[in-house]
N, C-alpha and C positions, 0 to 999 in steps of 0.2 A: 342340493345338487352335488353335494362331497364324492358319491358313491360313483359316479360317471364323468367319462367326458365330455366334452358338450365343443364341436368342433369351432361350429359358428363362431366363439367365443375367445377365439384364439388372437385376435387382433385388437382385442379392447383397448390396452394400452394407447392405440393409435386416435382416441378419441381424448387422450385425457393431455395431463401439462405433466407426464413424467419425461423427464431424460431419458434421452435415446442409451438402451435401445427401449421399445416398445413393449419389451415379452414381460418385464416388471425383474427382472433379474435382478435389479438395484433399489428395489422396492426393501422397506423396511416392515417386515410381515409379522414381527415378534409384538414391533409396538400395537399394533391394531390386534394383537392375541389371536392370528390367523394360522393355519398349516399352509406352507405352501405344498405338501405332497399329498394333497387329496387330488384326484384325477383330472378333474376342473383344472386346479391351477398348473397341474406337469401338461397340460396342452398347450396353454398359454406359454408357459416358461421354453418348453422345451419344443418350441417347433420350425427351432430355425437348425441349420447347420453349416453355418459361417463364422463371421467374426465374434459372437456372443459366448459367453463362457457357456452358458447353458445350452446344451444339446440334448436329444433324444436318448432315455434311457429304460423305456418299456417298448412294446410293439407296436403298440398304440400312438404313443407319439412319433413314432418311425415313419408311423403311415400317416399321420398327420403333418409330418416334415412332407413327404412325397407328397400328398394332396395341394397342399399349401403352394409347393410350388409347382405343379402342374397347372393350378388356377390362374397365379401367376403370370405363367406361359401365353394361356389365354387370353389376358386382357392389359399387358403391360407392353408399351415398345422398348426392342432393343439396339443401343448404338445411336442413336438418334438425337438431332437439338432438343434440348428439352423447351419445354417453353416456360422457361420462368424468368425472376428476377431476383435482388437481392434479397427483399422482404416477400413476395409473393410469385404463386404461382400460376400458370391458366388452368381453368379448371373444363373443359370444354362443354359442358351444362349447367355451370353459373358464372362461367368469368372469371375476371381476375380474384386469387382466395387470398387472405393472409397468410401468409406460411405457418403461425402460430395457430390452424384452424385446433383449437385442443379445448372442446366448449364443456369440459367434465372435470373436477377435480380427480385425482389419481385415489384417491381417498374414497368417494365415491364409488368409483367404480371397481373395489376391494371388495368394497362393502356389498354392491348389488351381487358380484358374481357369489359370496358367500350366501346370498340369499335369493338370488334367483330358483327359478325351477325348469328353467330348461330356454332351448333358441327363442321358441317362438317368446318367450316375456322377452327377451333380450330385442328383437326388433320392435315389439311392443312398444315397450319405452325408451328407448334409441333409433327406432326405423326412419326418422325424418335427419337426424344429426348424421348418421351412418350411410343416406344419400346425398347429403351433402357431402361430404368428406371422401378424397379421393381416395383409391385404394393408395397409392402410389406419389405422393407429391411431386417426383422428379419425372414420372409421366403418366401424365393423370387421364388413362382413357377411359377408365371405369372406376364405378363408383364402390365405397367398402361394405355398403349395402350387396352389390352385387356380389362382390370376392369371398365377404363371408356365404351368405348360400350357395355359389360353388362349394366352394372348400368343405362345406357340411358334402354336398351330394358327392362328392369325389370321394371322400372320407369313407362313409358308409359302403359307397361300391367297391371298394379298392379294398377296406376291413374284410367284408364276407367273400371277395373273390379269392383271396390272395393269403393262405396259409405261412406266418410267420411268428414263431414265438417269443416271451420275453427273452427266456435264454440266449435268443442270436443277437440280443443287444444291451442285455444286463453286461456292463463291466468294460465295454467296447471304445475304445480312446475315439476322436474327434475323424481321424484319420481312417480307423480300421471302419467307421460306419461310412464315411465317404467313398470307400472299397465297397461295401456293403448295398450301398447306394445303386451304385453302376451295375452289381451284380445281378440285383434286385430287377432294374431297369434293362436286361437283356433278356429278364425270365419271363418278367409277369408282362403278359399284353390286354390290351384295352382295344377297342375296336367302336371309330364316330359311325354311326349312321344317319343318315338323311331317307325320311320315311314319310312318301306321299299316300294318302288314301284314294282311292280312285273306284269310280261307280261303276257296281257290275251290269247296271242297267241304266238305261236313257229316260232318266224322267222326263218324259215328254205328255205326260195326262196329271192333271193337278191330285191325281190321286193315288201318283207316285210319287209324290212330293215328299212323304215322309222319309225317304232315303237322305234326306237333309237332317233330321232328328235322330236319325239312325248314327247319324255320324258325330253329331255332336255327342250323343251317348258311347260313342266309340272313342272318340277322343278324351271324356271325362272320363271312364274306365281305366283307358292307360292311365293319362295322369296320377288317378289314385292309388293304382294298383302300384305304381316302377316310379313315384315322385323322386326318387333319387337321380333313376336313369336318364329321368327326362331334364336336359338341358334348355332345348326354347320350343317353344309350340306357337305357330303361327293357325290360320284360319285352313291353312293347305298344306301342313305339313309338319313332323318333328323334327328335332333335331335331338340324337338321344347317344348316350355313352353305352355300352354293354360287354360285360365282363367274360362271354361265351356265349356260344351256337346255341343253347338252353335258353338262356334268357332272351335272345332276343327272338326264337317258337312262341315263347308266351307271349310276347310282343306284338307280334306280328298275328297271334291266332285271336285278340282281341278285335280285331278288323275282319280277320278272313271268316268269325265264326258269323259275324252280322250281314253277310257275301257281300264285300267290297273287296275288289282286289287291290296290292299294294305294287308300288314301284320303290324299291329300297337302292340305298348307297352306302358301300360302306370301304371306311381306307382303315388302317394300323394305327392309332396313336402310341405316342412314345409315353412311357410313365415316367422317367426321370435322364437328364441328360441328353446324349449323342447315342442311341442305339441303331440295332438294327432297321427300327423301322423307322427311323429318323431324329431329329434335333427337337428337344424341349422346344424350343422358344423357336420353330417353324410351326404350329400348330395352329393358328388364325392360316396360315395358307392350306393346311390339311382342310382345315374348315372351308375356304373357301372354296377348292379346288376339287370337295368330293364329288362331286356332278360331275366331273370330266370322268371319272371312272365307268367301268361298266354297271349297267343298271339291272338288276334283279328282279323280274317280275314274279310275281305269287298271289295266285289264284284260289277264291275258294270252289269246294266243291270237287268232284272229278271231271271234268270238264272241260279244261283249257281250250280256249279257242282256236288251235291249231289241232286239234282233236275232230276225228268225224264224227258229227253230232246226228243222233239218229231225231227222226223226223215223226210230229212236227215239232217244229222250232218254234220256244218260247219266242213271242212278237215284241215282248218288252226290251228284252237283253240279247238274244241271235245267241247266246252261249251255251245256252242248252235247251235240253226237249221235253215239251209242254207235257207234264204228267199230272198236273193238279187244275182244277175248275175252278174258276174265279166266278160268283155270283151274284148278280147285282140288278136285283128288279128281276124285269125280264131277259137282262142281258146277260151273257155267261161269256167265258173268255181262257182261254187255255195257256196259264203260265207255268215257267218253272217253279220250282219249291220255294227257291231263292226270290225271287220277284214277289209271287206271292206269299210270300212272307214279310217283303219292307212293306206290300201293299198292303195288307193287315194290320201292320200296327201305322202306318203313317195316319195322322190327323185332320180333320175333315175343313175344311176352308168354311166355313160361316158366314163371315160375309161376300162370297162369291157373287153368290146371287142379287145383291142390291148393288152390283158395279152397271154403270151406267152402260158400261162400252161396252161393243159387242166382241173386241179381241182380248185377251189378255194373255200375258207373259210374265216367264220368271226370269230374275235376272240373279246369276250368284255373283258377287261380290269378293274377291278374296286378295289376302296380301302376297305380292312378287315379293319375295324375301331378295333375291340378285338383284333385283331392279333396285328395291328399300337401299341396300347394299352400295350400288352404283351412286344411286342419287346421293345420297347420306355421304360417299367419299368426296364426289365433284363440288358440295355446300361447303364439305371441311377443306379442303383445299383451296377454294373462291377463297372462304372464311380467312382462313393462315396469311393467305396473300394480302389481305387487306389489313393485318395486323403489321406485317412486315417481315416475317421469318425469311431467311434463306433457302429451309428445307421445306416445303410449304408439302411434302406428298407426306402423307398421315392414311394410314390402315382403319378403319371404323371396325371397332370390335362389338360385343356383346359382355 
């Protein structure tokens, strides 16, 4: 793994019994016969830009600085009591932790990074230790399981969006790259969206039912295709980062090409600091507040339902007009393209026939993310209270 960076990987230190800080900068790399300037280890070393002697000195770790702490931003609070104690901390998904949670020798984990082969061995064999341990000790909303794969996906979107060479950081003091920082962070924009799926037609015949398969294959698609992009995926909806109007057509045409229309949201995220388009460490309220914005609808097909639809009108969906025969026995049936199309590949119910009852229904299922959200604040707060804090209001992140 010498030849690459490998973002995930940039926190290890936080698992082991080295002295703070974490990035290994006071590691002794000569004894163990190591480089520490193979790619790997300048992620590691150099991805902070604070108190640590070691700072970002390629373009790479630049943007691994920026990632790092726009992750951060996400899942850390600011200003806040912390909740801890002399010797321990709260961890608010196991409880009270020892401060010393550091279950790896330093030595070890020298060793695995020189001989790993990429993220995924690294949660492999650390993905259990690595949800245990908070990102953040002094506020521990999220876990280093969770910060490291941000930081990967922020990493990768932020590299291929965002044109910056080694030259603007080969040779740059402590100070000129915190200029550089700011400058960086007025240039380059990122944009959250909030991306529901929505059925072009009413499954109302169990043998339009496959627009449910349809979707789940529309859902697995994105994910494969934009796994960087995609930040959370619920049952009813994403939540996804995207680097420009480009990427998120391809996004969006993954849905509209299976005719499901979309209801998209989308605000300005900041990439570092105080910008124009707001405050680093405002962005759990960006998150939560993009639903107040205007909502985007997109439609497949030409058709739009405020569009005079020539006649007759497909019976499944009212959105467009019945140009294709639906066949079936001796019955036939006049839909659009679109319908008869999910009806075709949808999946035939099997044992329909041996239900005893003479009515049957579907019922979908799916998760209120505001609501999850809601609830999940009012438990943490009960929770706080019954510990004893003063400041008992706490944000629930991701």
């Amino acid at each position: 793994m010498a030849g690459e960076l490998v973002p995930e990987l940039h926190d290890i230190g936080k698992l082991t019994d080295i002295e703070p800080p974490h990035n290994f900068e006071n590691f002794d790399f000569a004894a163990m016969g190591i480089s520490p300037e193979t790619p790997v280890w300048k992620g590691i070393l150099e991805h902070h830009l604070g108190d640590e002697t070691r700072y970002p000195t390629s373009a790479n770790t630049f943007m691994l600085m920026l990632a790092d702490g726009l992750a951060c931003a996400v899942s850390r609070l600011h200003g806040e009591e912390q909740i801890k104690s002399e010797k321990q901390y709260y961890c608010l998904w196991k409880g009270y932790q020892d401060r010393k949670f550091n279950p790896i020798d330093q030595k070890e984990a020298a060793t695995f990074v020189e001989r790993a082969t990429g993220a995924s061995q690294y949660f492999q064999v650390y993905g259990d230790l690595l949800r245990q341990r908070a990102e953040e000790a002094k506020a521990n909303i999220t876990s280093l399981h969770t910060h490291s794969l941000l930081v990967g996906k922020l990493y990768r979107v932020m590299r291929k969006a965002f044109p910056i060479e080694d030259a603007e950081i080969v040779g740059k003091s402590k100070k000129e790259l915190i200029e550089l920082r700011g400058l960086k962070g007025q240039n380059w924009k990122l944009k959250l969206l909030v991306l529901q799926p929505r059925f072009w037609m009413s499954p109302w015949r169990t043998k339009d039912l496959g627009v449910f398969t349809l979707l789940q294959e529309s859902m697995k698609e994105s994910i494969q295709q934009f796994p960087d992009n995609t930040l959370l995926v619920t049952s009813g909806e994403l939540l996804l980062v995207v680097e420009d109007s480009d990427k998120e057509k391809e996004i969006r045409e993954v849905f509209l090409k299976r005719g499901f229309w979309l209801n998209v949201w989308e605000i300005p995220m900041p990439v570092s600091g105080e910008t124009k388009t707001g405050k680093l460490r405002d962005i759990p309220d960006l998150i939560e507040s993009v639903k107040q914005h205007e909502i985007k609808p997109y439609y497949p097909g030409a058709f739009p339902p405020n569009d005079p639809i020539p006649i007759p009108i497909c019976p499944t969906c009212q959105k467009a007009p019945a140009t294709v025969t639906w066949v079936s026995g001796d019955t036939t049936e006049e839909l659009c393209p679109t319908c008869y199309k999910i009806r075709e590949s949808g999946q035939k119910l099997h044992n329909l026939e041996d239900w005893s009852t003479e009515k049957v229904a579907w019922v979908r299922i799916y998760l209120d993310f505001e609501c999850l959200l809601d609830s999940l604040g009012d438990l943490l707060k009960n929770h706080l209270n019954t510990l004893g804090f003063t400041k008992p209001e706490r944000e629930v992140r991701f």
